[in-house]
N, CA, C and O atoms as a GROMACS GRO file, in nm:
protein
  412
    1UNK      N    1  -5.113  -7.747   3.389
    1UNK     CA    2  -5.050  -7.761   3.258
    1UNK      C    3  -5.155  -7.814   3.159
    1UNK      O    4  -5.234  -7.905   3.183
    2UNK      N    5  -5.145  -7.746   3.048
    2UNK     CA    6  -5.235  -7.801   2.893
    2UNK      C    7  -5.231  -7.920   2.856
    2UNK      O    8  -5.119  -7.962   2.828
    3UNK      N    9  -5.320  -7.993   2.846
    3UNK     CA   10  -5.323  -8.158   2.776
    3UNK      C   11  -5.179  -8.124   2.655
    3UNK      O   12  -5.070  -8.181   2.658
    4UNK      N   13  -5.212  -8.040   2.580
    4UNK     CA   14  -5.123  -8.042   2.451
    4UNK      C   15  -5.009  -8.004   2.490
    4UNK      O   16  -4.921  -8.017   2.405
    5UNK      N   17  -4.971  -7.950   2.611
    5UNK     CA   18  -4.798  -7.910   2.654
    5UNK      C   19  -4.746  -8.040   2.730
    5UNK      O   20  -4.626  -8.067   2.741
    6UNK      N   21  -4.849  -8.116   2.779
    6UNK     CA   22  -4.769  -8.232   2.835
    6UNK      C   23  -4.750  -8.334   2.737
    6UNK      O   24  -4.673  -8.419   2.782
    7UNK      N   25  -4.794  -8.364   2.604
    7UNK     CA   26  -4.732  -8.396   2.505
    7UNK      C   27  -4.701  -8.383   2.446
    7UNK      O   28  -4.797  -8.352   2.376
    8UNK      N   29  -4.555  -8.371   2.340
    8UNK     CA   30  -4.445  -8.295   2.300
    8UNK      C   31  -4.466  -8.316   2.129
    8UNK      O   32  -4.499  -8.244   2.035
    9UNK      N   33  -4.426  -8.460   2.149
    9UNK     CA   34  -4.426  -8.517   1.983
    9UNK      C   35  -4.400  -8.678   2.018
    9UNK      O   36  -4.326  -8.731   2.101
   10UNK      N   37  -4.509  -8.746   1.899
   10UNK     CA   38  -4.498  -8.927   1.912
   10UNK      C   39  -4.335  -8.954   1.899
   10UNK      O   40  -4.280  -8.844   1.888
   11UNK      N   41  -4.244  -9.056   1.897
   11UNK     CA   42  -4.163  -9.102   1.914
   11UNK      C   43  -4.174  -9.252   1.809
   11UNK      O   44  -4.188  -9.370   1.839
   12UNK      N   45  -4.156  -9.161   1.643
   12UNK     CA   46  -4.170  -9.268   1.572
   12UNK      C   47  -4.006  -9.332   1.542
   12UNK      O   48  -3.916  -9.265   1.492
   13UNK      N   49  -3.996  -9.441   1.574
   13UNK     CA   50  -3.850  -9.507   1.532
   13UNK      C   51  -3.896  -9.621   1.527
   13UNK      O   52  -4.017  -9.644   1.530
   14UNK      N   53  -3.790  -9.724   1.516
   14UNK     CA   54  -3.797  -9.889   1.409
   14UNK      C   55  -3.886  -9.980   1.545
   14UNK      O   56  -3.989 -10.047   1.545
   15UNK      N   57  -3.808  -9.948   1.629
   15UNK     CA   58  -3.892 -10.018   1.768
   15UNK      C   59  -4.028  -9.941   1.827
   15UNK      O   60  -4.097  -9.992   1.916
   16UNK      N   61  -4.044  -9.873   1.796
   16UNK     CA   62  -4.185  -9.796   1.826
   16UNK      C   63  -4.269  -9.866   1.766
   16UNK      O   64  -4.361  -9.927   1.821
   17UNK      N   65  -4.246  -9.865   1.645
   17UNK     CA   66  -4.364  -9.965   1.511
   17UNK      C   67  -4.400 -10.047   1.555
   17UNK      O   68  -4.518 -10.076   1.577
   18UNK      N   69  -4.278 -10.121   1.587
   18UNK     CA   70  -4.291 -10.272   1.605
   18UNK      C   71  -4.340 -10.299   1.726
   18UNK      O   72  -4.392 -10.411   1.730
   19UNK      N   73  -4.345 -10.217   1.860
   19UNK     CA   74  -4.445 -10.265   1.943
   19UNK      C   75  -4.522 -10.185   1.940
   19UNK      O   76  -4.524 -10.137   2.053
   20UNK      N   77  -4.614 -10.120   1.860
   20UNK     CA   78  -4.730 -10.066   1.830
   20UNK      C   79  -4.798 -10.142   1.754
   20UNK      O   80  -4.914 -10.105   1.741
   21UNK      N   81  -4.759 -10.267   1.678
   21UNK     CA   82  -4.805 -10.336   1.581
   21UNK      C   83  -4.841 -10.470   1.719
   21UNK      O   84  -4.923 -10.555   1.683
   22UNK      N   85  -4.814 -10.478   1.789
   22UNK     CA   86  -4.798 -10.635   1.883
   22UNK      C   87  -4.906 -10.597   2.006
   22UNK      O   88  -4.905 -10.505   2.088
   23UNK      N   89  -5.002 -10.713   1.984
   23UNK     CA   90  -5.094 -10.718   2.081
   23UNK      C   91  -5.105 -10.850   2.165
   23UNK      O   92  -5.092 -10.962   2.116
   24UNK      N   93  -5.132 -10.822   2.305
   24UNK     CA   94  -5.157 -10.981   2.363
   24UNK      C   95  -5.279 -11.030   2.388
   24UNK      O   96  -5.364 -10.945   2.413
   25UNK      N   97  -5.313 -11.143   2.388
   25UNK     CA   98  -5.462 -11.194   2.414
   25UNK      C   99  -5.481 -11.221   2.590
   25UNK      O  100  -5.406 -11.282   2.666
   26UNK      N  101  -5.578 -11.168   2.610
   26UNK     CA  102  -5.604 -11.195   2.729
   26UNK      C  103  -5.523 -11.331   2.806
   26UNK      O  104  -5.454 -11.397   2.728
   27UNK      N  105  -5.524 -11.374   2.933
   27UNK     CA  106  -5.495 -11.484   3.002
   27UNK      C  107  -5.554 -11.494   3.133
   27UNK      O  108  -5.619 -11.398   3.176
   28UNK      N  109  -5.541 -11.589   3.195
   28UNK     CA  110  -5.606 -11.602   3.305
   28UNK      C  111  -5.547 -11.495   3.412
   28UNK      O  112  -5.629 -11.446   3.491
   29UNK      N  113  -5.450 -11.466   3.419
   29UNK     CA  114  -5.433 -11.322   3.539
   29UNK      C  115  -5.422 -11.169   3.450
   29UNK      O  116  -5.424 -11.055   3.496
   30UNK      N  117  -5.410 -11.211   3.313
   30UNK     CA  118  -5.390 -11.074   3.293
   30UNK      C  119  -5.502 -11.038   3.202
   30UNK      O  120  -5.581 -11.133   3.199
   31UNK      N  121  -5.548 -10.923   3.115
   31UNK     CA  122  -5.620 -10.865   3.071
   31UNK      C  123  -5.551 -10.839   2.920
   31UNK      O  124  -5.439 -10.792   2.897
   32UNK      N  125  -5.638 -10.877   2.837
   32UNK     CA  126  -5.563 -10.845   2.657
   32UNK      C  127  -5.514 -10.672   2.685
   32UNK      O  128  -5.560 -10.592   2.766
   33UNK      N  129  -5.412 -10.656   2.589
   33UNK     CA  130  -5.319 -10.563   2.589
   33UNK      C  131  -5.300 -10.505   2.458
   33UNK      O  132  -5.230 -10.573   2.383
   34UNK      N  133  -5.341 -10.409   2.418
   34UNK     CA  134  -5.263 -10.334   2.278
   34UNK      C  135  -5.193 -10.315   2.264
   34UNK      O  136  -5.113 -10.353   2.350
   35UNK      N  137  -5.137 -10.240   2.148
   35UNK     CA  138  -4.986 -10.199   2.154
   35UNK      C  139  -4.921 -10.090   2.237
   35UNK      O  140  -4.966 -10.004   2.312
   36UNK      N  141  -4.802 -10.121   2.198
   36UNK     CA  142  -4.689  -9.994   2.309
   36UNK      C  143  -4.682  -9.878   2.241
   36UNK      O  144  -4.661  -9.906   2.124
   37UNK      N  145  -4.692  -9.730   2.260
   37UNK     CA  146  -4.694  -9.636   2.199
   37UNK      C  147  -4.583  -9.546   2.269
   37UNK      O  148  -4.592  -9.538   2.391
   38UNK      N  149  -4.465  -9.467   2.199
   38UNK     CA  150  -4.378  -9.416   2.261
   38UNK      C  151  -4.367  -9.243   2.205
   38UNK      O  152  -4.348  -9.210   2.088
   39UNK      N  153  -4.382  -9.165   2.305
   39UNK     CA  154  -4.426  -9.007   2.337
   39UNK      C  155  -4.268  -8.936   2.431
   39UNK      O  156  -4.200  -8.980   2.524
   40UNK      N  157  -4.262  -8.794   2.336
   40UNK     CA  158  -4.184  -8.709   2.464
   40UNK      C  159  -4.255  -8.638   2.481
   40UNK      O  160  -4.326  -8.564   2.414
   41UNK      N  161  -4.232  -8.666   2.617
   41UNK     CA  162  -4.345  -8.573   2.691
   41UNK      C  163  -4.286  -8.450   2.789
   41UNK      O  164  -4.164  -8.457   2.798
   42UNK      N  165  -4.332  -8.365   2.848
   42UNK     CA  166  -4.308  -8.219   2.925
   42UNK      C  167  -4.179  -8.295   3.049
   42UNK      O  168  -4.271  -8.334   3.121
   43UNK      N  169  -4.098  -8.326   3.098
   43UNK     CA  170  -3.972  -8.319   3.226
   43UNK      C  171  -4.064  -8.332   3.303
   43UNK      O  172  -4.080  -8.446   3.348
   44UNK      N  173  -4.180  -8.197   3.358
   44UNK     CA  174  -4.259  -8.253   3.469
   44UNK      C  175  -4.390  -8.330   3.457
   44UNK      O  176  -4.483  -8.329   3.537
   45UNK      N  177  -4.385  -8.366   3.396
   45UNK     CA  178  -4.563  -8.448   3.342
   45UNK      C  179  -4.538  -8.584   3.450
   45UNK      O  180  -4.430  -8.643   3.458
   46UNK      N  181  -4.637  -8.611   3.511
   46UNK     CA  182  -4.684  -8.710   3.568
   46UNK      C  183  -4.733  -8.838   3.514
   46UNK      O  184  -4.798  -8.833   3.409
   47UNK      N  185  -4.715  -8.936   3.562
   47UNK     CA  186  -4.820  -9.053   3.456
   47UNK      C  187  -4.973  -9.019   3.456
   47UNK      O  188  -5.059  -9.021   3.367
   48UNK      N  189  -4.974  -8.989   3.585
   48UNK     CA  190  -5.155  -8.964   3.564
   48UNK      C  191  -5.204  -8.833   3.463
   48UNK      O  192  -5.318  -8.818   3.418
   49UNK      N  193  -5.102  -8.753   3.443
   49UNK     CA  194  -5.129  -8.633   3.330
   49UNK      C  195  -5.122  -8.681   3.252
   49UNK      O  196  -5.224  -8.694   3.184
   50UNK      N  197  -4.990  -8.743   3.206
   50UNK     CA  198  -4.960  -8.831   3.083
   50UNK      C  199  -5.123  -8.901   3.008
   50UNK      O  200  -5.185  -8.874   2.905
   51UNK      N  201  -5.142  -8.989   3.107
   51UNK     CA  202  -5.286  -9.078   3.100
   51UNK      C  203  -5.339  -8.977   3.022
   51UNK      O  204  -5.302  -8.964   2.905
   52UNK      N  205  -5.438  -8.890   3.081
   52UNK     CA  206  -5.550  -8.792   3.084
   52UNK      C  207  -5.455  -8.711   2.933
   52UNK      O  208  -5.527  -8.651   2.853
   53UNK      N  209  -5.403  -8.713   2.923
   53UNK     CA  210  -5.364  -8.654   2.790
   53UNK      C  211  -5.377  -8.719   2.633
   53UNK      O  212  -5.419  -8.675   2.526
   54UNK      N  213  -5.305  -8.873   2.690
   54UNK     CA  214  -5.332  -8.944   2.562
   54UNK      C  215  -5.448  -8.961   2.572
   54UNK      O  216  -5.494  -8.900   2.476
   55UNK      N  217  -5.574  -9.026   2.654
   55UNK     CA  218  -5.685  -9.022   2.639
   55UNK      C  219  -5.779  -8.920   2.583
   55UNK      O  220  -5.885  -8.944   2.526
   56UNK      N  221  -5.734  -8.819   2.604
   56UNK     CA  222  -5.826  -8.714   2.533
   56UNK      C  223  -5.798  -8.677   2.465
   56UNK      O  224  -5.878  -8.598   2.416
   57UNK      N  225  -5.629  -8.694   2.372
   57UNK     CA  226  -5.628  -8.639   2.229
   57UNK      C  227  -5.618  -8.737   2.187
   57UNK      O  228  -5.557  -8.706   2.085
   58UNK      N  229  -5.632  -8.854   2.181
   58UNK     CA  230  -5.651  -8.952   2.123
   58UNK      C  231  -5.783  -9.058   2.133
   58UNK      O  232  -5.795  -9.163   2.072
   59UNK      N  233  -5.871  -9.002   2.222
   59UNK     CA  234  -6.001  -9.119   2.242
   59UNK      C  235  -5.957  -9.278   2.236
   59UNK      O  236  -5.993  -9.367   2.158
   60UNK      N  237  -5.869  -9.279   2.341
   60UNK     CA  238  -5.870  -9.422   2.370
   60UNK      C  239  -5.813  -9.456   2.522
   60UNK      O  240  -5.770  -9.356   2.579
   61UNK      N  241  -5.806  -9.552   2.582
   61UNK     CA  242  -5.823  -9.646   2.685
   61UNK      C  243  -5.698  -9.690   2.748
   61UNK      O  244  -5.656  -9.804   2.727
   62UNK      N  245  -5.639  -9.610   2.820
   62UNK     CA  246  -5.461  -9.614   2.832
   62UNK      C  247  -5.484  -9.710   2.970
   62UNK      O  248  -5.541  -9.680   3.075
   63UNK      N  249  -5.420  -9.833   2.931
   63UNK     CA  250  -5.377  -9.941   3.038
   63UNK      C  251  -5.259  -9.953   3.120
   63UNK      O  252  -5.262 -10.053   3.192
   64UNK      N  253  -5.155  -9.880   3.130
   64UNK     CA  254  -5.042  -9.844   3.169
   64UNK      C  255  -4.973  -9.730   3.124
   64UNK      O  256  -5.004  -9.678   3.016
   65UNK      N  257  -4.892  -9.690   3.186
   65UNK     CA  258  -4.810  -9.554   3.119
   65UNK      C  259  -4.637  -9.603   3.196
   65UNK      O  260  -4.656  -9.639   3.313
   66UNK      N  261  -4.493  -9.610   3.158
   66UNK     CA  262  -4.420  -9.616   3.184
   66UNK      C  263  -4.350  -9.509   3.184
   66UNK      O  264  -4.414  -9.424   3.122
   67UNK      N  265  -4.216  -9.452   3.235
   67UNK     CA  266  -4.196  -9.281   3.181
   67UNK      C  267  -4.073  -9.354   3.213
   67UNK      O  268  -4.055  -9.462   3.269
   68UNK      N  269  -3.932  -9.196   3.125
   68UNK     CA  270  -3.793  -9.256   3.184
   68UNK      C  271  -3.735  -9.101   3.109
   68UNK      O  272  -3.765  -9.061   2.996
   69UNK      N  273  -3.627  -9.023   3.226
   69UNK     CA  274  -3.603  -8.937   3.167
   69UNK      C  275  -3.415  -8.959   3.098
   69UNK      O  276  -3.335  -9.030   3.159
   70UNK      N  277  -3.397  -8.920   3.030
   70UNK     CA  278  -3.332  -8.952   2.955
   70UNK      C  279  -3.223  -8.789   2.953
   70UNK      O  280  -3.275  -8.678   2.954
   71UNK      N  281  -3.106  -8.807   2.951
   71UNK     CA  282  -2.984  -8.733   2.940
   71UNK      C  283  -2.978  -8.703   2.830
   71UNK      O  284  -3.031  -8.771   2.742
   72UNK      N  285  -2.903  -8.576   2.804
   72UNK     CA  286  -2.867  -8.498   2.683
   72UNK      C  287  -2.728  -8.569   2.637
   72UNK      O  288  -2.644  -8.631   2.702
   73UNK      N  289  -2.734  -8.545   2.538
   73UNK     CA  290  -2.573  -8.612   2.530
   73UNK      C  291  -2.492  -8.496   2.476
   73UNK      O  292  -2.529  -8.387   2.432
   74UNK      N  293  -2.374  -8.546   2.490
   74UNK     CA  294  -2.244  -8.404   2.500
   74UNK      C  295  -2.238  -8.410   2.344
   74UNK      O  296  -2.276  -8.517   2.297
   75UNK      N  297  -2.209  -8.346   2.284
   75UNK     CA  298  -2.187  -8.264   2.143
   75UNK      C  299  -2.057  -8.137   2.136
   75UNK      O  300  -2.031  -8.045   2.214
   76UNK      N  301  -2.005  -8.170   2.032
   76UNK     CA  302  -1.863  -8.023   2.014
   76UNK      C  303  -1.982  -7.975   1.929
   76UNK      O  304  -2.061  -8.024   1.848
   77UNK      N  305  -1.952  -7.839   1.994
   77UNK     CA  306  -2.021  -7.648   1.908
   77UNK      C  307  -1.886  -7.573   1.843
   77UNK      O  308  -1.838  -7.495   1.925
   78UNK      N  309  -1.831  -7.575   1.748
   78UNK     CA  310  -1.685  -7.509   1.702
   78UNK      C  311  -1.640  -7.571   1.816
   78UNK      O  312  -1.644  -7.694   1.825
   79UNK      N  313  -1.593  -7.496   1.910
   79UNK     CA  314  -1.446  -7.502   1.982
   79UNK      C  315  -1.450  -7.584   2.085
   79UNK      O  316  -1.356  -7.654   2.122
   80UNK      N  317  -1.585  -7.578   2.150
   80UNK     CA  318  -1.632  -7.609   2.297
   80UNK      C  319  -1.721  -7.746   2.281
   80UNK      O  320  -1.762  -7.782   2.171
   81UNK      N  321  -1.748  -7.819   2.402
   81UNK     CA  322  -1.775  -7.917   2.402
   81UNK      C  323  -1.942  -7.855   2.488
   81UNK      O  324  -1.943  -7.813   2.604
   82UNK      N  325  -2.084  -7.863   2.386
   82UNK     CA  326  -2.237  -7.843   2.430
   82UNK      C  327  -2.268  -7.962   2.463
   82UNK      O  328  -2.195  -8.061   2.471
   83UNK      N  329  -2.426  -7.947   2.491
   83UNK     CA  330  -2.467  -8.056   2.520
   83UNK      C  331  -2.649  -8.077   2.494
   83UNK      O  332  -2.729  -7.985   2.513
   84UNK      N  333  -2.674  -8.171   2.465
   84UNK     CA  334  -2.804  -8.140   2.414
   84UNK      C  335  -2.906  -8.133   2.518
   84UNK      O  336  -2.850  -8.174   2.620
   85UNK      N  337  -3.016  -8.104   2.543
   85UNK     CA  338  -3.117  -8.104   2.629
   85UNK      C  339  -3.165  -8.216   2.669
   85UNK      O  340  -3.183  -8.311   2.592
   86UNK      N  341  -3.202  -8.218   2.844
   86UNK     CA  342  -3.257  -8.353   2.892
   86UNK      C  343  -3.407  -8.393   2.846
   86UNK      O  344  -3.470  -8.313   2.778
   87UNK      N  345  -3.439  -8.462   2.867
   87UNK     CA  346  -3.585  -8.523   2.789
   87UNK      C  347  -3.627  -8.624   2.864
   87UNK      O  348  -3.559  -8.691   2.942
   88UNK      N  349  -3.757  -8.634   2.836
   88UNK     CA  350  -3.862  -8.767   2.927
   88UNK      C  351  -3.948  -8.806   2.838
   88UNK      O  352  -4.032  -8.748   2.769
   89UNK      N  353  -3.912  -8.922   2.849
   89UNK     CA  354  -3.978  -9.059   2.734
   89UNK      C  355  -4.103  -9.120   2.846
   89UNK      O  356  -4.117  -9.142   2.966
   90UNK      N  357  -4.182  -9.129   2.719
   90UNK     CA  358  -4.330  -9.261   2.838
   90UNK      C  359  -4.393  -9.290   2.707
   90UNK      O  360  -4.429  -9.224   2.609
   91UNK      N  361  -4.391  -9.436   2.751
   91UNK     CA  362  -4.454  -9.527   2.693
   91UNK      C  363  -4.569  -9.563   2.745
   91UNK      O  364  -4.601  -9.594   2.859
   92UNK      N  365  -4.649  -9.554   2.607
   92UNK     CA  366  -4.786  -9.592   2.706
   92UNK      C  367  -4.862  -9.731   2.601
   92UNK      O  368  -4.871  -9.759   2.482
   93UNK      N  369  -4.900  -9.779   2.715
   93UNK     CA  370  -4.929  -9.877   2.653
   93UNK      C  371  -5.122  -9.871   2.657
   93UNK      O  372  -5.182  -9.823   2.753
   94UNK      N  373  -5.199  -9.934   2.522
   94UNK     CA  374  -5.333  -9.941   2.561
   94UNK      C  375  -5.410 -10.050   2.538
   94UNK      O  376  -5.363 -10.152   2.486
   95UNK      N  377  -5.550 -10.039   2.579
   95UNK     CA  378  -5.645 -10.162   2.584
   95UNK      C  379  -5.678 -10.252   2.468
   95UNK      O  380  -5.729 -10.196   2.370
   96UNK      N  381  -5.658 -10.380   2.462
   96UNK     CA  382  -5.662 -10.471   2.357
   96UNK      C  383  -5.783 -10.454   2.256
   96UNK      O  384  -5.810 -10.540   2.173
   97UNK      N  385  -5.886 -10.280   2.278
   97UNK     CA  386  -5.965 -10.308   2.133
   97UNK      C  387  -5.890 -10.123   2.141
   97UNK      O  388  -5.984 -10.047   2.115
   98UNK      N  389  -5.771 -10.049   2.166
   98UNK     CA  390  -5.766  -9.945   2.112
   98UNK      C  391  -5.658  -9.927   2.034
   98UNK      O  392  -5.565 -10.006   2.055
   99UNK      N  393  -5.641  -9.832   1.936
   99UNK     CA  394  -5.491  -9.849   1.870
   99UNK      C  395  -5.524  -9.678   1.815
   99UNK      O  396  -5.629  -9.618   1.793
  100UNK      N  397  -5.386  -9.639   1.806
  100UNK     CA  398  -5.386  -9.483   1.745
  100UNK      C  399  -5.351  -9.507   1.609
  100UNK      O  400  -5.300  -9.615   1.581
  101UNK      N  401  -5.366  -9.442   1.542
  101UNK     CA  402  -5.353  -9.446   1.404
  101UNK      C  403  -5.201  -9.367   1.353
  101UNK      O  404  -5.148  -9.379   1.242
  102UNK      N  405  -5.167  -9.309   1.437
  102UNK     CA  406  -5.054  -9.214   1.379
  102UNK      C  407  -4.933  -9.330   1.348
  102UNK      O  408  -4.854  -9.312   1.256
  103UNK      N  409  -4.931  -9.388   1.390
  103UNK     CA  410  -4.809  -9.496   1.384
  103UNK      C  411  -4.802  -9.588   1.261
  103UNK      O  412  -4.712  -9.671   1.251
   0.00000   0.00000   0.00000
């Protein structure tokens, strides 16, 4: 699969910002942390694709990746009761000197 098919479109909403804006400082067990960045990504994408994707369309330093697929929700079409398409969310989080700019 294409770097650019395993990522769909960023996932800009009110809580996206706001942990894209929040960084942690290093500590004694853990390692400084950038912000959280939230992506829909391809149903079958892997974290390690995921990774290798934001890293290379974005040139930066992905420290975790979280994923979660997410249900369509039911919707009336005229008469009948549709339903929207399933989807997979991942959050990725990166290294305390990288940040994407799209956000």
């Amino acid at each position: 699969m294409d770097i650019y098919h395993v990522i769909k479109r960023p996932l800009v909403t009110e809580k996206g910002t706001h942990q894209s804006q929040q960084s942690h400082e290093a500590t004694a067990s853990r390692p400084a942390r950038g912000g959280s960045y939230a992506f829909e990504v391809h149903p079958a994408a892997s974290k390690g694709t995921i990774r290798q994707a934001i890293e290379k369309i974005y040139s930066v330093k992905v420290l975790s990746v979280r994923t979660a697929n997410r249900k369509g929700k039911q919707r009336r079409v005229r008469y009948k009761m549709g339903k929207t398409p399933d989807w997979k969310k991942a959050v990725v989080v990166l290294h305390g000197d990288h940040h994407i700019d799209l956000f």
